[in-house]
C-alpha positions in Angstrom: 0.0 0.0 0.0 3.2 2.4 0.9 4.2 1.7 -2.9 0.8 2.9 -4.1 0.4 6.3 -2.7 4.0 7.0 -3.1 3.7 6.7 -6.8 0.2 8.4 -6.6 2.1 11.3 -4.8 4.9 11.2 -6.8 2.1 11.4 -10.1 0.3 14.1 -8.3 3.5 16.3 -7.6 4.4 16.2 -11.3 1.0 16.7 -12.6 1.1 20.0 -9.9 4.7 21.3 -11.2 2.9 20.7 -15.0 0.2 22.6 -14.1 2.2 25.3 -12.6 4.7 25.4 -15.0 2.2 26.3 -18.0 0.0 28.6 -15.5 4.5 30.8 -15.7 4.4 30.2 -19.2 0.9 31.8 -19.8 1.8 34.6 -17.7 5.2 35.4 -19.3 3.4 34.9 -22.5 0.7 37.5 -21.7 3.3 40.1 -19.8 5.5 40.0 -23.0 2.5 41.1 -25.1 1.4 43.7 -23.1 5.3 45.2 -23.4 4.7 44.6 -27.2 1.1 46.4 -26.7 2.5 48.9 -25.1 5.3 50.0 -27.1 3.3 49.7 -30.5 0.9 52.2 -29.0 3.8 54.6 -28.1 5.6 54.2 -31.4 1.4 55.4 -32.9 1.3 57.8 -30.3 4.4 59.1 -31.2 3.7 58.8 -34.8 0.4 61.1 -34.4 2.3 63.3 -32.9 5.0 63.9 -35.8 1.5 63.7 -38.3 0.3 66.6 -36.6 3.6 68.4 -36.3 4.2 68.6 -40.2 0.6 69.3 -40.2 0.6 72.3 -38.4 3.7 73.3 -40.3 1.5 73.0 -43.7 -0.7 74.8 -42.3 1.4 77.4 -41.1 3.8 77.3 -44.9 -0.3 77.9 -46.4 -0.7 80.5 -43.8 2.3 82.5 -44.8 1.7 82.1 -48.6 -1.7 83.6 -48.3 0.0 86.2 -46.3 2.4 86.9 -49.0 0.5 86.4 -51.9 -2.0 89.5 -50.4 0.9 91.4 -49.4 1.7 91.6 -52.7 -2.4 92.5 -53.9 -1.9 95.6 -51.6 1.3 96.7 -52.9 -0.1 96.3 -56.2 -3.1 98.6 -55.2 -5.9 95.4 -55.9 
Protein backbone atom coordinates (compact mmCIF):
# COMPACT_ATOMS: atom_id res chain seq x y z
CA UNK A 1 0.00 0.00 0.00
CA UNK A 2 3.22 2.39 0.88
CA UNK A 3 4.22 1.65 -2.92
CA UNK A 4 0.76 2.91 -4.10
CA UNK A 5 0.41 6.27 -2.72
CA UNK A 6 4.01 6.97 -3.08
CA UNK A 7 3.70 6.69 -6.81
CA UNK A 8 0.16 8.43 -6.62
CA UNK A 9 2.09 11.32 -4.78
CA UNK A 10 4.86 11.20 -6.81
CA UNK A 11 2.07 11.37 -10.08
CA UNK A 12 0.28 14.10 -8.32
CA UNK A 13 3.50 16.35 -7.59
CA UNK A 14 4.40 16.21 -11.34
CA UNK A 15 0.98 16.70 -12.57
CA UNK A 16 1.08 20.04 -9.94
CA UNK A 17 4.73 21.33 -11.21
CA UNK A 18 2.88 20.70 -15.04
CA UNK A 19 0.23 22.61 -14.08
CA UNK A 20 2.23 25.34 -12.61
CA UNK A 21 4.68 25.44 -15.05
CA UNK A 22 2.16 26.28 -18.03
CA UNK A 23 0.00 28.59 -15.52
CA UNK A 24 4.50 30.77 -15.66
CA UNK A 25 4.35 30.22 -19.19
CA UNK A 26 0.93 31.83 -19.85
CA UNK A 27 1.79 34.57 -17.71
CA UNK A 28 5.24 35.39 -19.29
CA UNK A 29 3.42 34.90 -22.48
CA UNK A 30 0.66 37.53 -21.68
CA UNK A 31 3.27 40.05 -19.80
CA UNK A 32 5.47 39.96 -22.99
CA UNK A 33 2.46 41.07 -25.09
CA UNK A 34 1.39 43.73 -23.10
CA UNK A 35 5.28 45.18 -23.36
CA UNK A 36 4.73 44.62 -27.19
CA UNK A 37 1.05 46.40 -26.66
CA UNK A 38 2.55 48.89 -25.05
CA UNK A 39 5.30 50.00 -27.15
CA UNK A 40 3.32 49.69 -30.47
CA UNK A 41 0.94 52.23 -29.02
CA UNK A 42 3.84 54.57 -28.07
CA UNK A 43 5.55 54.23 -31.39
CA UNK A 44 1.41 55.39 -32.90
CA UNK A 45 1.35 57.79 -30.34
CA UNK A 46 4.41 59.15 -31.23
CA UNK A 47 3.74 58.82 -34.82
CA UNK A 48 0.42 61.07 -34.42
CA UNK A 49 2.27 63.27 -32.94
CA UNK A 50 4.97 63.90 -35.78
CA UNK A 51 1.51 63.70 -38.26
CA UNK A 52 0.31 66.62 -36.65
CA UNK A 53 3.63 68.39 -36.29
CA UNK A 54 4.19 68.58 -40.24
CA UNK A 55 0.57 69.30 -40.15
CA UNK A 56 0.57 72.33 -38.36
CA UNK A 57 3.67 73.35 -40.29
CA UNK A 58 1.55 73.04 -43.68
CA UNK A 59 -0.74 74.81 -42.29
CA UNK A 60 1.42 77.38 -41.07
CA UNK A 61 3.84 77.31 -44.86
CA UNK A 62 -0.26 77.92 -46.41
CA UNK A 63 -0.75 80.49 -43.83
CA UNK A 64 2.32 82.50 -44.82
CA UNK A 65 1.72 82.13 -48.60
CA UNK A 66 -1.68 83.61 -48.26
CA UNK A 67 -0.02 86.16 -46.33
CA UNK A 68 2.37 86.95 -48.99
CA UNK A 69 0.52 86.41 -51.88
CA UNK A 70 -2.01 89.47 -50.43
CA UNK A 71 0.87 91.40 -49.36
CA UNK A 72 1.68 91.64 -52.73
CA UNK A 73 -2.36 92.50 -53.93
CA UNK A 74 -1.86 95.63 -51.63
CA UNK A 75 1.26 96.73 -52.89
CA UNK A 76 -0.07 96.32 -56.24
CA UNK A 77 -3.10 98.57 -55.23
CA UNK A 78 -5.86 95.43 -55.92
Amino acid sequence: MTNITQVLDSMENALRLQIQAGAERRAAKAEREQEEFKEKLSRAAASKMELESISSNLKGSEDAVRRDQMMAMIMAGF
